[in-house]
C-alpha positions, 0 to 999 in steps of 0.5 A: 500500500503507497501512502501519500504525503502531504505538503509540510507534513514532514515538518509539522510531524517533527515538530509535534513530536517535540511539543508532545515530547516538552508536555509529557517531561513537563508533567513529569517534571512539576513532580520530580525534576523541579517540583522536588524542591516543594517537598524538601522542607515540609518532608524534614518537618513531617518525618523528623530528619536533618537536612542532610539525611533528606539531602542525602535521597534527593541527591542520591535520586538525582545522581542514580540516573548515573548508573542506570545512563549507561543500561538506560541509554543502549536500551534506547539505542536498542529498542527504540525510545517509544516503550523505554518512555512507556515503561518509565512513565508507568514506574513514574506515576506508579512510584508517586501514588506509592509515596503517598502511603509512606510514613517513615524515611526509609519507605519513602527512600525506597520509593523515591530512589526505585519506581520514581526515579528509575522510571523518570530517568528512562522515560523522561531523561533519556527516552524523550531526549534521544526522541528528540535527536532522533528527529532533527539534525539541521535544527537538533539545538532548537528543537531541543531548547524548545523542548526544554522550554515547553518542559519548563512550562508547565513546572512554572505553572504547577510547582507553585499549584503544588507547593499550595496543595501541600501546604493545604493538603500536605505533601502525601495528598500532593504527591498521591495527585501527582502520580494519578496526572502523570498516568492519565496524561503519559499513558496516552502521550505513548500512542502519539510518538514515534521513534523516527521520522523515517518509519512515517516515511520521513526524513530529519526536520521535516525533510520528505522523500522524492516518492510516495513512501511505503515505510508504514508497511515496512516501518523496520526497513526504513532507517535513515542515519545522520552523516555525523554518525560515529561509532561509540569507540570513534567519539571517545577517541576524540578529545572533544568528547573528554572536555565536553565531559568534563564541562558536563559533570562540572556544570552538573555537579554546581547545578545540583549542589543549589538547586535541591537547596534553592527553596531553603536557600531563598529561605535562607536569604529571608523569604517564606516558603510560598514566595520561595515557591513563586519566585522558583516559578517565575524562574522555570517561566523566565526559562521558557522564553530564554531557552529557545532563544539560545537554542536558536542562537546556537544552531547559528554560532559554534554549540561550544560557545554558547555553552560558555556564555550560559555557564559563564551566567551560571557562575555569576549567578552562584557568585551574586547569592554568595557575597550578596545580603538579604535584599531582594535585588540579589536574589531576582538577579540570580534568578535571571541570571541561572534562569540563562545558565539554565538553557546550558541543559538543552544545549549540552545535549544537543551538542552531543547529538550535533558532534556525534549523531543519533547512532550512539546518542543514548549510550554517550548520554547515558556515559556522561550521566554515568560520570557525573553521578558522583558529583550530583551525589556528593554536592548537595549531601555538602551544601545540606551538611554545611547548614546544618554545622553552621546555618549558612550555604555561604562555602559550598555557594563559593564552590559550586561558583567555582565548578560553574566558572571551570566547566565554562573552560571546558566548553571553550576548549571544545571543537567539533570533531571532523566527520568520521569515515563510514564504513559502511554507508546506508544512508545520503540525506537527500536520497529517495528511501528504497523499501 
């Protein structure tokens, strides 16, 4: 059967894969990636514990998708993103019901860090990313920040909604609504999204075949690859790779030293619980317009050097809130200042698929998860236990300026690898597919 396509069907295709993509991690993410920080003061008041013993789950949560990047990704690679993004989902949203029914620290721990965190790591870190790379190429930096950015949209909305649910309702009420949204929402995202362009009979961003296609009767036949395609082995024998590494986990390491501490640190600085909450949102809104901004900016200008600039905004950002008072200019300018520094997540992920391709995307996102993990354990366990000596973030905040400034660096010393020779070629971009 010969299925006809119409006229910018390619593009509309791609690019509702990346909104579609954007909504489900956006969901997911007013729960987990960004609406953890809600939990983290009621949490300590509820189960009696440190700031440190609570730091030390969350940290562990965040880095745990270290050690499973490796496995998660070449399940990727293997199997495609569509089921690896099914199965986390489940997990996700199955993990938040169950959290609501936890009364104690080590229920809540062996909750948090198996059914949440594994499934958000396979389906919203890694599946819906690879998802993304899969579809473009010429404008993989853009699609990427506009995927972040409709992924901070709904954090910007609902985190500040969460925090008042717990304050009203308290965290396990909260939490037990976050898991039912993220089921009834993910689950049917699932039949929306397809792997690649070319199994529709498509090319990356939104390119069309010469003829009429016959990929949806034989979708397995139809793989078109990227001109760029390294080998694993190939990308690790580049020094780009080890530089863009080394910024990655630095970067990684400073952002999650503050940012599971952001609430008590604005708290910190002076501000209640529901301000700290509002002003947090208005940051992940304030990203939404400035990660496609530097998302389009870096499909025009070496990826190497945005990534400088916006960690470069990151260090200042670290540096305002360590030698800064308590007055409010010091914090709104961090939060402009972090929200740029923010874009660096898109961009340096882009940057891998941009320098690497889509063959290995997942495995060489899965490594660098797998080396920073140590870092994002470690940093935030600090700056906790640093409050809790002396009640002040004033040393690791000096730190953490320090890794931003260092992984800035890193970013400027990076180039983009030449292209690789094929062994094997299978693909010409502009070719007609032959199924």
């Amino acid at each position: 059967m010969i299925h006809f396509k119409k006229p910018n069907a390619g593009l509309l295709t791609s690019w509702r894969m990346v909104a579609i993509s954007g909504l489900a991690h956006g969901i997911n993410s007013s729960g987990y990636n960004k609406g953890y920080v809600v939990f983290i003061l009621p949490v300590i008041e509820s189960l009696g514990v440190s700031r440190a013993t609570i730091s030390f789950v969350f940290a562990l949560s965040r880095s745990e998708g270290g050690p499973i990047g490796p496995l998660a990704g070449w399940c990727v690679d293997k199997f495609g993103p569509k089921y690896m993004f099914l199965i986390g989902a489940i997990l996700s949203g199955t993990g938040f019901i169950a959290l609501s029914m936890t009364n104690n620290l080590w229920t809540f721990g062996l909750v948090y860090l198996t059914l949440i965190t594994i499934g958000s790591d396979l389906a919203f870190s890694n599946a819906l990313s690879a998802l993304v790379n899969n579809w473009f190429i010429r404008k993989r930096a853009l699609a990427m920040s506009t995927y972040h950015a409709i992924s901070s949209s709904a954090p910007a909305l609902l985190v500040p909604l969460l925090a008042l649910l717990i304050g009203l309702q308290g965290w396990q009420t909260a939490s037990l609504i976050v898991g039912i949204v993220i089921l009834a929402i993910n689950i049917p995202i699932f039949f929306l999204i397809t792997d690649r362009p070319e199994i529709l009979g498509f090319l990356p961003d939104g390119g069309m075949t010469d003829l009429p296609s016959t990929a949806l009767d034989k979708p397995n036949q139809v793989r078109e690859a990227d001109p760029r395609d390294f080998t694993l082995i190939q990308a690790l024998k580049t020094s780009s790779f080890w530089l863009m590494l080394s910024g990655s986990c630095l970067r990684l390491t400073a952002k999650a030293g503050v940012i599971l501490h952001i609430i008590p640190i604005f708290v910190w600085k002076g501000m209640d619980e529901q301000t700290s909450a509002v002003v947090f949102g208005f940051l992940l809104l304030l990203m939404v317009p400035l990660s496609v901004i530097f998302g389009w900016l870096a499909d025009i200008v070496p990826k190497n050097w945005v990534l400088c600039v916006t960690s470069g905004s990151g260090t200042l950002s670290f540096l305002l809130l360590a030698i800064g008072g308590n007055e409010a200019w010091y914090i709104y300018g961090f939060v402009f200042l972090f929200a740029i520094a923010e874009t660096s997540g898109s961009n340096n992920w882009a940057a891998i698929g941009d320098y690497y391709g889509r063959t290995t995307y997942g495995r060489l996102r899965g490594i660098t998860q797998f080396v920073s993990s140590p870092g994002v354990f470690l940093a935030p366990v600090y700056a906790g236990w640093c409050y809790d000596r002396v009640e002040s973030y004033s040393a690791p905040l000096w730190v953490f300026t320090g890794f931003f400034a260092l992984a800035a660096l890193c970013f400027a010393l990076m180039r983009k690898p030449d292209t690789p020779i094929q062994e094997n070629p299978q693909y010409l971009l502009n070719a007609n597919l032959n199924v």
